[in-house]
C-alpha positions as CSV (number, residue, x, y, z in Angstrom):
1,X,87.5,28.1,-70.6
2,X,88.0,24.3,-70.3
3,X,91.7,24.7,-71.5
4,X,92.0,27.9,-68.8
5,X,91.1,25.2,-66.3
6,X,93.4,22.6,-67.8
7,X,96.5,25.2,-67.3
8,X,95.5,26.0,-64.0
9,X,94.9,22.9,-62.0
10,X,98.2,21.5,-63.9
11,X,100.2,24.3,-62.6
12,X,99.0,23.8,-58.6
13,X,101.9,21.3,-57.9
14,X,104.6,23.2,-59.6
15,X,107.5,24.8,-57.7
16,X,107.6,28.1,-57.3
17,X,110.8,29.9,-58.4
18,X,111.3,33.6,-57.1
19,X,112.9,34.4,-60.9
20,X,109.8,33.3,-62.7
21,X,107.7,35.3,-59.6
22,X,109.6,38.5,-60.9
23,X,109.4,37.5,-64.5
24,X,105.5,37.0,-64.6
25,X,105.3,40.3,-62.3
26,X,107.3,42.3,-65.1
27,X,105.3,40.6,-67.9
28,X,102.2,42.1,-66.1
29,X,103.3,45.5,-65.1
30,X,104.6,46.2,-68.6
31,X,101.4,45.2,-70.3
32,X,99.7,47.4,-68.0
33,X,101.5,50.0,-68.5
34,X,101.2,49.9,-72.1
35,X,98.1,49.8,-72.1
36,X,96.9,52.4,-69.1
37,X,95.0,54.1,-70.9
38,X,92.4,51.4,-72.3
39,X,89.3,51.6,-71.3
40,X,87.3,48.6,-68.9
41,X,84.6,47.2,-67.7
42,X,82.7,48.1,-70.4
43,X,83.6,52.2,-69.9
44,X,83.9,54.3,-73.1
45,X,86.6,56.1,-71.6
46,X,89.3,55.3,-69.7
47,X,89.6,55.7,-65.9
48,X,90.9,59.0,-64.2
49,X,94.3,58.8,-63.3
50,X,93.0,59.5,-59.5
51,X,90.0,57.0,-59.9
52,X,89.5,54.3,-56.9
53,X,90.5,51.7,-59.8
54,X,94.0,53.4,-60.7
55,X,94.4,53.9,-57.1
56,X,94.3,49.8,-56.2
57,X,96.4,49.7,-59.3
58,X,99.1,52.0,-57.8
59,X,99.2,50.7,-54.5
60,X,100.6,47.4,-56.5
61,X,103.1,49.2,-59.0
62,X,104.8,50.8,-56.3
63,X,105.7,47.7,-54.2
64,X,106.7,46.4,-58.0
65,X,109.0,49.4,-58.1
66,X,110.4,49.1,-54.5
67,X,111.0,45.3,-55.5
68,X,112.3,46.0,-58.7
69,X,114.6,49.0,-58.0
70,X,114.0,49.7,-61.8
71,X,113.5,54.1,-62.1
72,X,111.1,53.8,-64.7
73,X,108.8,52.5,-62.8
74,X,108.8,54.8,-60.3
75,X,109.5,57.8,-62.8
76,X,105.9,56.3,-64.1
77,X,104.4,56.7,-60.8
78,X,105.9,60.2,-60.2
79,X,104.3,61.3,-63.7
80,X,100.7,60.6,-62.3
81,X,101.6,62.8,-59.2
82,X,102.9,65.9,-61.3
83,X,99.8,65.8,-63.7
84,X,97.5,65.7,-61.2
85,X,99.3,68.4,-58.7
86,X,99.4,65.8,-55.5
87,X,95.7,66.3,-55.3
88,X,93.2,63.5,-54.2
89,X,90.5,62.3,-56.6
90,X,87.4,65.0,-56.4
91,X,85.4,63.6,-53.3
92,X,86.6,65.2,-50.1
93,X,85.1,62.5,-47.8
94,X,84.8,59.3,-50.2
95,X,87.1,56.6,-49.2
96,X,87.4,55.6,-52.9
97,X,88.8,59.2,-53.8
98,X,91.3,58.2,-51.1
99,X,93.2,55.7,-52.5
100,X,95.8,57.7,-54.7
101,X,97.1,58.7,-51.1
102,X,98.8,55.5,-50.7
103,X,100.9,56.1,-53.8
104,X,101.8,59.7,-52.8
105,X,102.9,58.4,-49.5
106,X,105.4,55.5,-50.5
107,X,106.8,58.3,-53.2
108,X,107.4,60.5,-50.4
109,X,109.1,58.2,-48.7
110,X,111.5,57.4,-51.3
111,X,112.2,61.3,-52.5
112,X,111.3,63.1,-49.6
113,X,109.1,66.0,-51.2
114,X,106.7,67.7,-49.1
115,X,104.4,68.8,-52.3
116,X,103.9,65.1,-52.5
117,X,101.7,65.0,-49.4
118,X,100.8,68.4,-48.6
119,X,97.0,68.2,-50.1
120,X,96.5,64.7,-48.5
121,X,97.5,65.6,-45.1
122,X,95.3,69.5,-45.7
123,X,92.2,67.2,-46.5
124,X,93.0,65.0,-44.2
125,X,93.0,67.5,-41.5
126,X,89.5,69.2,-42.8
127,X,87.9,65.8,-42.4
128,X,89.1,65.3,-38.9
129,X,88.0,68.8,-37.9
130,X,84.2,68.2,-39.9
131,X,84.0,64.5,-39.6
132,X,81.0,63.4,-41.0
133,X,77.9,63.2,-39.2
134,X,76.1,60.8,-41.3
135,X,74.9,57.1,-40.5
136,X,76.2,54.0,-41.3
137,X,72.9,52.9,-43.3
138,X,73.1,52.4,-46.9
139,X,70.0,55.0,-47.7
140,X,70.9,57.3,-45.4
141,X,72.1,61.2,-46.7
142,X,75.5,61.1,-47.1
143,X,75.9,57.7,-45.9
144,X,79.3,57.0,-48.2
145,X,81.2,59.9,-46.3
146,X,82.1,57.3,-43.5
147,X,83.3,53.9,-44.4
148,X,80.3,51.9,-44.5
149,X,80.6,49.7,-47.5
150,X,83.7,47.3,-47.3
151,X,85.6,47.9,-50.1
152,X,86.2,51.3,-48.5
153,X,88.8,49.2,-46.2
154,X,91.0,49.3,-48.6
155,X,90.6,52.5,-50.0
156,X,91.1,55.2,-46.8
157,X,92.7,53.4,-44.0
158,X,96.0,52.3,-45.1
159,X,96.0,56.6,-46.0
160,X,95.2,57.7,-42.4
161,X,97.8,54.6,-41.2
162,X,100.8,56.0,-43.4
163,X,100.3,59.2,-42.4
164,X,100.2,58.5,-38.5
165,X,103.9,56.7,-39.2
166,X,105.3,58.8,-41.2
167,X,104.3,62.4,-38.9
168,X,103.9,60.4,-35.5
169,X,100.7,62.3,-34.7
170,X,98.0,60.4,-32.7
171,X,95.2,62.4,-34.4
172,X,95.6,60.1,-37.3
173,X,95.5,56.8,-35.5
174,X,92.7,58.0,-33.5
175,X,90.3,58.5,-36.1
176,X,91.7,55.2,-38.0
177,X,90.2,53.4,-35.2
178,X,87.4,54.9,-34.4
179,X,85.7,54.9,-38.1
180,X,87.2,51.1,-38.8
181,X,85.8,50.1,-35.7
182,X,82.4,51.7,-36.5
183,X,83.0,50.0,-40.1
184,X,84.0,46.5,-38.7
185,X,80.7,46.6,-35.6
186,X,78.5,47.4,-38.7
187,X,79.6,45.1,-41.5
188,X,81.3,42.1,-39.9
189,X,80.0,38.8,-39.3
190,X,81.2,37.1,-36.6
191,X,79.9,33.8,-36.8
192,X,81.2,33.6,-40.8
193,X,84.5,35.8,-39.5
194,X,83.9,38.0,-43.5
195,X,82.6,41.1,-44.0
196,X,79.3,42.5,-46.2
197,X,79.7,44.4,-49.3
198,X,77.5,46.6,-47.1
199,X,74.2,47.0,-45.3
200,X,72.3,45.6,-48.3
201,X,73.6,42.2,-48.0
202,X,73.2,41.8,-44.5
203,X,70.5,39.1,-44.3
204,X,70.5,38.6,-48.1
205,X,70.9,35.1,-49.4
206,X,71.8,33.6,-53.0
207,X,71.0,29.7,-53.1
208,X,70.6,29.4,-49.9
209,X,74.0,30.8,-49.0
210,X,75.3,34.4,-47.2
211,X,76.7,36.9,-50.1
212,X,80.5,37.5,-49.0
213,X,82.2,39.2,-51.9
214,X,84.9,38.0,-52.5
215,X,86.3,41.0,-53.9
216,X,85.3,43.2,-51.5
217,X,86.3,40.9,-48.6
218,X,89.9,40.9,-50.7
219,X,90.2,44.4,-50.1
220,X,89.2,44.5,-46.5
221,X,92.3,41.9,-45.9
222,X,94.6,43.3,-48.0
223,X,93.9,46.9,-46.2
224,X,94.5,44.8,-43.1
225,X,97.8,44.0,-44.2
226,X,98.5,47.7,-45.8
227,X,97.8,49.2,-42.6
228,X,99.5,46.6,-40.0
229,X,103.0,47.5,-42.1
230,X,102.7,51.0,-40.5
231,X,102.1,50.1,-36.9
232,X,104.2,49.0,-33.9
233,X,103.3,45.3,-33.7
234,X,103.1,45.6,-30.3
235,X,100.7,48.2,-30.0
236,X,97.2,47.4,-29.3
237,X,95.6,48.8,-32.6
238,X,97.8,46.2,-34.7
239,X,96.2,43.8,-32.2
240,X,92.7,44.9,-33.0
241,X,94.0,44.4,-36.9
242,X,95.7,41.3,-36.2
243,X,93.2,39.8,-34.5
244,X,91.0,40.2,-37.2
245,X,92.8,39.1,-39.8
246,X,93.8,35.6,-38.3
247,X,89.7,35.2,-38.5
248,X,89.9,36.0,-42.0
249,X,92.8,34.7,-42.8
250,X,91.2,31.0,-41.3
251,X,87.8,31.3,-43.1
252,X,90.2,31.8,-46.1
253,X,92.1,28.7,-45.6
254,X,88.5,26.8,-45.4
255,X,87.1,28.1,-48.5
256,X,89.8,28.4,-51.2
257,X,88.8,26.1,-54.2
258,X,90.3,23.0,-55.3
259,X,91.4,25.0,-58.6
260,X,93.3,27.7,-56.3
261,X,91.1,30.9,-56.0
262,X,88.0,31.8,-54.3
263,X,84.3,32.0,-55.8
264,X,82.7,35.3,-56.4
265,X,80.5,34.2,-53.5
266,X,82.7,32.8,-51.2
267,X,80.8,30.6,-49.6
268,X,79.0,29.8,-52.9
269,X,81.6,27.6,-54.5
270,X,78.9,25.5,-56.0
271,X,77.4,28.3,-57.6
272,X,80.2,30.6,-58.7
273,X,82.5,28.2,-60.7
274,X,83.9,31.0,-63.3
275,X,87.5,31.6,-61.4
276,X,88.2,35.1,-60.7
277,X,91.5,37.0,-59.9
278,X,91.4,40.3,-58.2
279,X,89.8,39.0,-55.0
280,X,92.3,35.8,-55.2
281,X,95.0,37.9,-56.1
282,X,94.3,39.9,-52.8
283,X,93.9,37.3,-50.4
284,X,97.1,35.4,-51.7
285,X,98.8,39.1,-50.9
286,X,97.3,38.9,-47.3
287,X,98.2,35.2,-46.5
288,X,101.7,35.7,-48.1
289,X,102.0,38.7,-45.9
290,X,101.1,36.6,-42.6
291,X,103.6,33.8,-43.4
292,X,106.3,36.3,-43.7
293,X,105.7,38.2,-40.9
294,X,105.5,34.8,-38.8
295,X,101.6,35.3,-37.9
296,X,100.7,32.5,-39.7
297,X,101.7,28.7,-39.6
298,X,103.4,27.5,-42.3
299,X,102.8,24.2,-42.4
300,X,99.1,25.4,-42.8
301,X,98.9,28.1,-44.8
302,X,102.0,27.8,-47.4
303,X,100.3,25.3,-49.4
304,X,97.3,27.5,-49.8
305,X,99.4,30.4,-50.8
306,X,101.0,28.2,-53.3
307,X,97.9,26.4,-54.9
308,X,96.2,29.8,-55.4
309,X,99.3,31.7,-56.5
310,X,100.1,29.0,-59.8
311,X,96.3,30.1,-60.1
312,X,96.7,33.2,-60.7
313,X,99.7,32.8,-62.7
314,X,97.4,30.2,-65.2
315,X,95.3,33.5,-65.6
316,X,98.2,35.5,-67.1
317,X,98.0,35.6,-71.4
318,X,101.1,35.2,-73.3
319,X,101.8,39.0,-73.6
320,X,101.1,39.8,-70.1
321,X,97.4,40.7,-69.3
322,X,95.8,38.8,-66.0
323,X,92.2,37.4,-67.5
324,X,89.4,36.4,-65.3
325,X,89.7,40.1,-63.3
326,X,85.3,40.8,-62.7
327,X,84.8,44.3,-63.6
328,X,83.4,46.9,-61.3
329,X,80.7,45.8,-59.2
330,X,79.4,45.5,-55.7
331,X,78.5,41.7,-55.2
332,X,79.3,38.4,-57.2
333,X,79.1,38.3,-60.7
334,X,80.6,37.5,-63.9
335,X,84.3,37.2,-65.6
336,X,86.1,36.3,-68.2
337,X,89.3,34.9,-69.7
338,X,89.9,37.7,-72.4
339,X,88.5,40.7,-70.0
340,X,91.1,42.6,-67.3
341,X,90.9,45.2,-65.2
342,X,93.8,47.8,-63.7
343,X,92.7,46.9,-60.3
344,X,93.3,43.2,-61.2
345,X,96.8,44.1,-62.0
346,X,97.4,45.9,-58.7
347,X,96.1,42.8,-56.8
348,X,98.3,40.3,-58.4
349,X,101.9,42.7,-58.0
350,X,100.9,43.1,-54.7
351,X,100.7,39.5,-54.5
352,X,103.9,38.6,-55.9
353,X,105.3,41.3,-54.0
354,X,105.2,38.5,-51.0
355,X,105.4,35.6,-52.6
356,X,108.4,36.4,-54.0
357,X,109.7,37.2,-50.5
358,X,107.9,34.0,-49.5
359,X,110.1,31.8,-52.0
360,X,113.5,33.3,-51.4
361,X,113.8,36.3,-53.4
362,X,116.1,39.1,-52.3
């Protein structure tokens, strides 16, 4: 671990080259790739091609593949489609089960087939004619059919978002905002500007400190991000977003540690030493995004991005595997140098994605 740490902090002052961006990012997606269908977090099996996990993991590869212009990434991406006929994950209301809508989207966009999107926009259109009725409490029947646990930012929004751009129907965007909305009055603290995990946290301390996951608060702002890239920036819901994510995106500058990344706890720096990378990798994504989309100062925020993206890059073995990912869980925890996970991966290429941008590249 100490030599981890060694490579790390030495790396923070380094220049950052858009070349060795795209090299690292290629490094990483291959080993992924090759090794897709390992299993994690301690799982016997591997995850489901349409599992929540694969589906953060996609949302990466295919800005890697836009970036990259290289097919077989994208003929990669088009195989998970055909095997699994289009079809969302097996949940008809989960947000998790969700996520593999992103993917089918952005293919769409690039080949123009309707089967790609055809079972995302009929489920889509179910839910918004039987919405759920359920509460936002955690114990609550059927209380994960709405989107009341924060990771679940991440997961449906950026769906519902795409699809509003890419068919220009209001129906969409109108139950976007009213479900995040609910989502945001429910699991947002305003006086911290960072959302619970979910209701079970609210009022819950660990040492003394509020439990902000840093995971879980790295999908919320990368969701931001995902879903402000499909709206009119002029348009009062990419306000509401924006607004937001400038909070965030402040409390993030505030808390980021001297080694680059952000504690499992985020406001428990003293507590949660062990680095970890798919909540970094995320929020590095989302304050990459704001300085090149001119929402945030540079002078304030570039040197953040920069500390915590030679971080993450310190994390990254030889053959291309991104250590210290936590596995699956709901609050801070536990990770290692030798352990990864696919949604790790997905973080950090979404990540580079901007940074590479950020630092010149084409």
């Amino acid at each position: 671990m100490f030599a981890i740490f060694a490579i790390a902090s030495s790396s923070q002052a380094q220049e950052i080259k858009p070349l060795e961006v795209k090299k690292v990012m290629e490094k990483v997606a291959d080993w992924q790739m090759a090794h897709f269908n390992d299993s994690y977090s301690g799982n016997k099996e591997p995850h489901h091609q349409l599992d929540w996990t694969n589906g953060a993991l996609y949302v990466g590869m295919v800005k890697w593949a836009e970036m990259t212009g290289d097919e077989k990434y994208y003929n990669w991406l088009k195989e998970i489609g055909e095997n699994n006929e289009w079809k969302l994950y097996f949940r008809k209301y989960h947000a998790d089960d969700h996520t593999v809508g992103q993917l089918y989207i952005e293919l769409y966009r690039k080949f123009k087939d309707d089967k790609m999107i055809k079972p995302t926009k009929d489920q889509f259109n179910f839910i918004m004619l039987h919405p759920a009725q359920t509460l936002m409490n955690w114990k609550t029947p059927y209380h994960q059919d709405r989107w009341n646990w924060c990771d679940a930012l991440f997961m449906s929004p950026p769906v519902w978002a795409k699809l509003y751009n890419i068919t220009r129907e209001e129906k969409y965007l109108d139950f976007l905002m009213k479900e995040y909305k609910a989502s945001t009055d429910f699991l947002f603290d305003k006086k911290e500007s960072l959302y619970y995990r979910d209701e079970k946290y609210i009022g819950k301390l660990d040492n003394g400190t509020k439990i902000f996951w840093a995971r879980g608060n790295g999908w919320v702002f990368a969701g931001l991000v995902n879903i402000m890239n499909e709206l009119d920036s002029n348009s009062k819901e990419y306000k509401y977003f924006l607004k937001i994510y400038k909070k965030m995106a402040n409390k993030l500058l505030k808390t980021q540690t001297p080694q680059g990344h952000w504690a499992m706890s985020i406001l428990g720096q003293d507590f949660y030493t062990t680095p970890e990378t798919s909540g970094s990798s995320f929020f590095i994504y989302g304050l990459a995004w704001g300085l090149n989309n001119g929402v945030l100062d540079k002078t304030t925020y570039a040197p953040a991005v920069k500390k915590g993206w030679n971080a993450m890059v310190g994390h990254v073995t030889e053959d291309g595997m991104l250590g210290y990912v936590q596995p699956i869980g709901a609050a801070p925890g536990k990770a290692w140098p030798d352990k990864t996970e696919v949604y790790g991966t997905g973080a950090f290429l979404s990540a580079g994605t901007e940074v590479y941008k950020l630092y010149g590249g084409e």
